[in-house]
C-alpha positions in Angstrom: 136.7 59.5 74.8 139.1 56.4 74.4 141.6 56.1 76.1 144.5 54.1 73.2 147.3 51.9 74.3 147.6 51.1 77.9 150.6 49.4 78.0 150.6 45.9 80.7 153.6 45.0 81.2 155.2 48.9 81.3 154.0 51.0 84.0 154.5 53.8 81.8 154.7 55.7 79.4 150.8 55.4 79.1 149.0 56.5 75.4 146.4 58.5 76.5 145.2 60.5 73.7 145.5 61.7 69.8 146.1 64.9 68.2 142.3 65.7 68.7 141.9 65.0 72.0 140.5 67.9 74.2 143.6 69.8 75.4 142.3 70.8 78.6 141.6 67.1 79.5 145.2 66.4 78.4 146.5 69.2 80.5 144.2 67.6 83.3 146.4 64.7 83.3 149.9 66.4 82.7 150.3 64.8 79.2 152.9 65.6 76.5 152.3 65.7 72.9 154.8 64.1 70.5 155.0 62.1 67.1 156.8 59.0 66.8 159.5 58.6 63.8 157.3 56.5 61.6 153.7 57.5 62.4 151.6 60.3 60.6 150.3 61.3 63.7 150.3 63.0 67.1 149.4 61.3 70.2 149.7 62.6 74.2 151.6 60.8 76.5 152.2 60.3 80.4 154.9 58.7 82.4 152.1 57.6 84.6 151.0 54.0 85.1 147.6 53.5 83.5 145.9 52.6 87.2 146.9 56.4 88.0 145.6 57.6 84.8 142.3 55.6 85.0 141.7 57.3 88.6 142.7 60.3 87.4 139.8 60.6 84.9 138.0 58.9 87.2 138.0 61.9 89.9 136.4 63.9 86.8 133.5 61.8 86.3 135.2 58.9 82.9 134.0 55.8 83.5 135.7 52.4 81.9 132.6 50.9 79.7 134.7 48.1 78.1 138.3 46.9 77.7 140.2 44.6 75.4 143.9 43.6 74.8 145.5 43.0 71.4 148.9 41.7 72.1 150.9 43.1 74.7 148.8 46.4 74.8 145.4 47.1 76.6 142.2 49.2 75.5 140.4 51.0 77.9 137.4 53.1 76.5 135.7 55.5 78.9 132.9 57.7 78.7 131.5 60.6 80.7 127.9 61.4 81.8 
C-alpha cells in the first residue's frame, strides 16, 4: 500500500491515500476524502505530519520498503506482512 505525497517542508496536510484505498485503513488514520479543483480524482488526506502518520501505520504492522523525493514532495511506499 503506498503511501503518495509526503509533503517536506509542510508538516501537514499529509497525502495518504487514493480513491481505492482500503477505507478502514483510512479511518485508522482519521483521514478525509476530497478532490482537488483540477484533478479527476479522489485522494484521503490528514492534517498530520507524515512522522505521525508513518508511526501510525507502523503500530499496525506497514513497514517503509523504499522512499524517493521528486521535488519538494516525498514517496514513502510501505508494505505489510
Amino acid at each position: 500500500h503506498p503511501l503518495p505525497r509526503l509533503s517536506l517542508q509542510e508538516v501537514g496536510p499529509t497525502m495518504v491515500g487514493d480513491e481505492h484505498s482500503d477505507p478502514s485503513l483510512m479511518n485508522f488514520l482519521g483521514a478525509t476524502k476530497r478532490n482537488v479543483l483540477g484533478n479527476n480524482f479522489w485522494e484521503y488526506y490528514v492534517n498530520d505530519a507524515p512522522r505521525v502518520v508513518l508511526n501510525k501505520l507502523e503500530s499496525c504492522g506497514y513497514r517503509v520498503v523504499s522512499m524517493t523525493g521528486v521535488g519538494q514532495t516525498l514517496v514513502w511506499c510501505l508494505h505489510k506482512e
